[in-house]
C-alpha positions in Angstrom: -50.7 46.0 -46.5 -47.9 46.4 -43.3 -49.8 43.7 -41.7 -49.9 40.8 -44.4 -46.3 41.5 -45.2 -45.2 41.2 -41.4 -47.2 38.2 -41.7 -45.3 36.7 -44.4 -42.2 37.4 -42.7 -42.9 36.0 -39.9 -44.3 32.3 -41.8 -41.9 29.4 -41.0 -39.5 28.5 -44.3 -40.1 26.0 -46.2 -39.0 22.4 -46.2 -36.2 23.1 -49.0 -35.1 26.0 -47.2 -34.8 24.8 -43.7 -33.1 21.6 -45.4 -30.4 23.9 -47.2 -29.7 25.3 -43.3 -29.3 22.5 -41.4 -25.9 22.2 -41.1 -25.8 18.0 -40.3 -28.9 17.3 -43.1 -26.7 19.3 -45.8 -23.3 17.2 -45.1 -24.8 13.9 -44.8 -26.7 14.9 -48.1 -23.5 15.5 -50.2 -21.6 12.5 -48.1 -24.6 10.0 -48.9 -24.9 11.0 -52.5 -20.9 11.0 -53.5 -21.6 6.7 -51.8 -24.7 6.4 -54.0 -22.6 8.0 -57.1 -19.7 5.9 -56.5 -21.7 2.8 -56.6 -23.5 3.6 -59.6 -20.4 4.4 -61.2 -19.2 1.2 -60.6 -22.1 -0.3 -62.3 -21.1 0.7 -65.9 -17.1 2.3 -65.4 -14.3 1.7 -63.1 -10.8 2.2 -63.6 -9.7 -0.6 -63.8 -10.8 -4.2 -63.2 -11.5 -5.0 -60.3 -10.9 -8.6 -60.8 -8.1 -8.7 -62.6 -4.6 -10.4 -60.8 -1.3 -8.6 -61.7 1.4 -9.6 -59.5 3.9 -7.1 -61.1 1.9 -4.0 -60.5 1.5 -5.2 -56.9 2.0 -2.8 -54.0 2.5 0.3 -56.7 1.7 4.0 -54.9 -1.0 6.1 -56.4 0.2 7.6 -59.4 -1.3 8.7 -63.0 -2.4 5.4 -63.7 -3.3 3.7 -60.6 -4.8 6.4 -58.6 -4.9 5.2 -55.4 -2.3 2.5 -56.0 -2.7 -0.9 -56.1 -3.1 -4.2 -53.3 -1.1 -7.0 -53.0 -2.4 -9.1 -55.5 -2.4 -5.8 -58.0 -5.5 -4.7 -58.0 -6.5 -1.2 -58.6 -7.5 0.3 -55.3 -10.0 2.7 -56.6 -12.1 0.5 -58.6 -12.1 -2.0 -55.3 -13.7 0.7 -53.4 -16.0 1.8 -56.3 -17.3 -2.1 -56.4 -17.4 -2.3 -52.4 -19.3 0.6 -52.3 -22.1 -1.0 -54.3 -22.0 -4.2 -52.2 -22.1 -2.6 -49.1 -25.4 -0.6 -49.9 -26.7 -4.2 -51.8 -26.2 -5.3 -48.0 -27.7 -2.2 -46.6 -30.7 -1.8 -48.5 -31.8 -6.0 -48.5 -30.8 -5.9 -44.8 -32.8 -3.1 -43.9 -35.9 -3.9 -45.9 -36.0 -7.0 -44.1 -35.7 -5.0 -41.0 -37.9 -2.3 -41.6 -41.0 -4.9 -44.1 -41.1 -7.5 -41.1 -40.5 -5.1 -37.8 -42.8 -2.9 -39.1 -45.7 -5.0 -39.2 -44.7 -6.7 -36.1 -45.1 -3.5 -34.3 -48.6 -2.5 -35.9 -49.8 -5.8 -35.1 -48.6 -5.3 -31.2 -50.2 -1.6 -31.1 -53.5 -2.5 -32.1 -53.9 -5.9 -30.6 -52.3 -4.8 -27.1 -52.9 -7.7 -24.6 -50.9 -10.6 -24.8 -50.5 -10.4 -28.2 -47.8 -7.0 -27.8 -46.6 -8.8 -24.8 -45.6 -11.2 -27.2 -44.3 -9.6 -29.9 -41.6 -7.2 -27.5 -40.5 -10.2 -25.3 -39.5 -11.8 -28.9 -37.8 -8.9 -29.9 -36.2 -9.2 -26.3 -34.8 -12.7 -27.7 -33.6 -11.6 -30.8 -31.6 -8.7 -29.5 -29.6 -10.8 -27.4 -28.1 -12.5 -31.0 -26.6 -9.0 -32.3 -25.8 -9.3 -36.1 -21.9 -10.6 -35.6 -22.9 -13.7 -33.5 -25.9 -14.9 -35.9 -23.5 -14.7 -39.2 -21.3 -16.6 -36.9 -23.9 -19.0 -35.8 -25.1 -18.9 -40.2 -21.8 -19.4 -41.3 -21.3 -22.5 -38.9 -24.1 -24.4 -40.6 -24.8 -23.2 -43.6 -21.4 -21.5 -44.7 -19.6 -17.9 -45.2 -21.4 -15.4 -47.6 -23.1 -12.2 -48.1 -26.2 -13.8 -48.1 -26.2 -15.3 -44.7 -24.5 -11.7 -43.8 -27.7 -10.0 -44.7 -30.0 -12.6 -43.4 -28.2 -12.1 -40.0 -28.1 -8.1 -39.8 -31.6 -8.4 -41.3 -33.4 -10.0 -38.7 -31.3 -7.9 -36.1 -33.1 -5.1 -37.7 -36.7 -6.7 -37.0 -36.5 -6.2 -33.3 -35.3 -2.7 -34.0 -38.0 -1.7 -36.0 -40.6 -3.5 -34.0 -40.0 -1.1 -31.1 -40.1 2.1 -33.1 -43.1 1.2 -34.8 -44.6 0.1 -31.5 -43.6 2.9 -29.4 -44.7 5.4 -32.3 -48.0 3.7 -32.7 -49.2 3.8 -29.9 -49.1 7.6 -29.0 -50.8 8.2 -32.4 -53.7 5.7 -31.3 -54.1 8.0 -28.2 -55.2 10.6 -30.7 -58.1 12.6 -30.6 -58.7 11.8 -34.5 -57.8 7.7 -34.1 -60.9 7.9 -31.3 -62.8 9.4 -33.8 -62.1 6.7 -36.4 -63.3 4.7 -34.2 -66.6 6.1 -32.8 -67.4 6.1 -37.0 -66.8 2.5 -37.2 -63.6 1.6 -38.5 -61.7 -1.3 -37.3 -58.0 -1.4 -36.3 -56.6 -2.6 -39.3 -57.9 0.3 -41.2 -57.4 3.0 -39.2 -53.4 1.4 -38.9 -53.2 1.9 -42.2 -55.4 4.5 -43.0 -54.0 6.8 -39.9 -51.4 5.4 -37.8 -48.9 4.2 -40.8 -48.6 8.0 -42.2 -48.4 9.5 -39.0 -45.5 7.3 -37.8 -43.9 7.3 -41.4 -41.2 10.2 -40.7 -40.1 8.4 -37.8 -39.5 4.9 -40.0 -37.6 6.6 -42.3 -35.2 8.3 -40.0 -34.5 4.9 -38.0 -34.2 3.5 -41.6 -31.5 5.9 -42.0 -29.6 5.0 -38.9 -29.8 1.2 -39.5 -28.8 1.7 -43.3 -25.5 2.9 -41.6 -25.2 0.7 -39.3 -25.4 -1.9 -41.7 -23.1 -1.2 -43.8 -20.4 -1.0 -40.4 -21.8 -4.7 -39.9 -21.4 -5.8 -43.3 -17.9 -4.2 -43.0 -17.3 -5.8 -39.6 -18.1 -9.6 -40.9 -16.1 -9.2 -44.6 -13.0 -8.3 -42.0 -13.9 -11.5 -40.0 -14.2 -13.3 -43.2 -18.1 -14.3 -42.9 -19.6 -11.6 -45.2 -18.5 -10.9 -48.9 -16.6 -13.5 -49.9 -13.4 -13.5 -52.8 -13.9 -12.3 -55.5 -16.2 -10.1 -54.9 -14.6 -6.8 -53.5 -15.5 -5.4 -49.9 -14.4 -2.6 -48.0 -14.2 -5.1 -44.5 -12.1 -7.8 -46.8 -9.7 -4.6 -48.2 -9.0 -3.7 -44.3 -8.7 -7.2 -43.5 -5.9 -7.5 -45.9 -3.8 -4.6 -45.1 -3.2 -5.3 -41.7 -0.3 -7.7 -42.2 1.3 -4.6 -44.5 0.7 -1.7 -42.4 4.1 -0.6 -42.2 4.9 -1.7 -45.6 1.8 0.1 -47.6 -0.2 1.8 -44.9 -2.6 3.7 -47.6 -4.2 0.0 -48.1 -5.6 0.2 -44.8 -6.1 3.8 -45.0 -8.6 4.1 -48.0 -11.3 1.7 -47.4 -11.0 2.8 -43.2 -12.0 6.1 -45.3 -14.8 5.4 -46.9 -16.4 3.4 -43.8 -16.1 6.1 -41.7 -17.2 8.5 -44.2 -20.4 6.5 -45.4 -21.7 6.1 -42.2 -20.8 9.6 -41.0 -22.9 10.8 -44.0 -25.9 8.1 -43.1 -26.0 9.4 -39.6 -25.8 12.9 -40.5 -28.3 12.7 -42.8 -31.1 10.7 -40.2 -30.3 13.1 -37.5 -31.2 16.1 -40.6 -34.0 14.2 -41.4 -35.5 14.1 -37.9 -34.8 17.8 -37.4 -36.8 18.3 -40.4 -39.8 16.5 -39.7 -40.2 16.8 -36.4 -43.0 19.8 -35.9 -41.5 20.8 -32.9 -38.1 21.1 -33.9 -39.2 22.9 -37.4 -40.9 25.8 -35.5 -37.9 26.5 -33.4 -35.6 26.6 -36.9 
């Protein structure tokens, strides 16, 4: 009886309660879900709307009704970061589904082929990661004009490469496994043990990198609104809000202050939340928890 309760004691804890511990996994948590809230918030209540020109409340300080006060043009702040906050993760999610459906595949195909058909495939992403996401909206909006679709389609394909390697990398040391050589010796082809064997084992791994690039596109689609290539008027964006507020820092500094906020804050949480997410489902790093 001693022996199977020291035995239970010494089990590792659960998924749930190793989540609840980590420290980074519980903060990016709560900061990622207060972003997805806000945006779905936005979806049927804001404040205030967000298109809607008053030129006599303009420049007001938070107060009961306003309660982040208002922008130049008398908009309500709060319901401008409400709607940016569902644009950006629009953004995010298209951007990195491109990133992750097409990179993904590229970096099966280059894992099970080998030869010069991964040779290929990583001297492409080679290419494509000399045009980071800023200078192919710019090269987008040149021909084709400013927008938030040519922003995604530029931090999109960015994200191919990105994935590519991942998937590669990841691939490859679970074809070296004992069970993927005996997949073999019964007969299966490549294709099916990729996606019968390699594509779960490697899963974990896509979604943390999907993680990471979820934040890292929503700092590009941030990055090209303040340019003026991404989200386009009227259409509220938390790069556009910035962009505005610099000619009144030192009239209304709290414009610049609340969307430079929420930015840091949503890809704090997004980066919290992979680097969790890897802690948790790497083996490794489980047992030592």
């Amino acid at each position: 009886m001693s022996q199977g309760l020291t035995a239970i004691a010494h089990q590792p804890p659960g998924l749930l309660a190793r989540a609840l511990r980590h420290r980074s996994f519980a903060i990016g948590a709560v900061l990622t879900l207060l972003l997805l809230l806000a945006a779905a918030l936005s979806l049927v209540w804001t404040p205030w709307s967000p298109y809607e020109i008053d030129m006599a409340a303009k420049l007001q300080s938070p107060d009961a009704h306003h309660w982040l006060g208002t922008d130049p043009f008398g908009r309500d702040v709060t319901s401008l970061l409400l709607v940016g906050a569902r644009n950006s993760i629009l953004v995010g999610v298209i951007a990195v589904g491109i990133g992750l459906g097409v990179g993904t595949l590229l970096g099966l195909l280059a894992a099970a082929r080998r030869g010069w058909v991964e040779e290929a495939i990583m001297r492409l992403a080679d290419f494509t990661f000399a045009f980071p996401a800023i200078l192919s909206a710019i090269m987008l909006t040149a021909v084709f004009g400013a927008g938030i679709v040519n922003s995604i389609i530029a931090i999109g394909v960015f994200n191919i490469p990105t994935f590519a390697r991942v998937t590669r990398a990841s691939a490859n040391a679970v074809w070296s496994r004992e069970f993927v050589l005996a997949a073999r010796a019964c007969g299966k082809g490549p294709w099916r043990i990729t996606f019968d064997h390699v594509l779960p084992n490697i899963l974990p791994a896509l979604i943390v990198q999907a993680t990471i690039q979820f934040a890292l596109a929503i700092l590009a689609e941030a990055a090209l609104s303040y340019l003026g290539l991404g989200t386009q008027p009227p259409q509220p964006s938390w790069g556009r809000m910035l962009a505005e507020a610099q000619t009144l820092l030192f009239q209304a500094p709290l414009l610049a202050v609340f969307p430079g906020v929420a930015i840091a804050l949503a890809v704090l949480g997004l980066n919290l939340l992979g680097d969790g997410l890897r802690d948790l489902m790497d083996p490794r790093l489980a047992r030592k928890r």
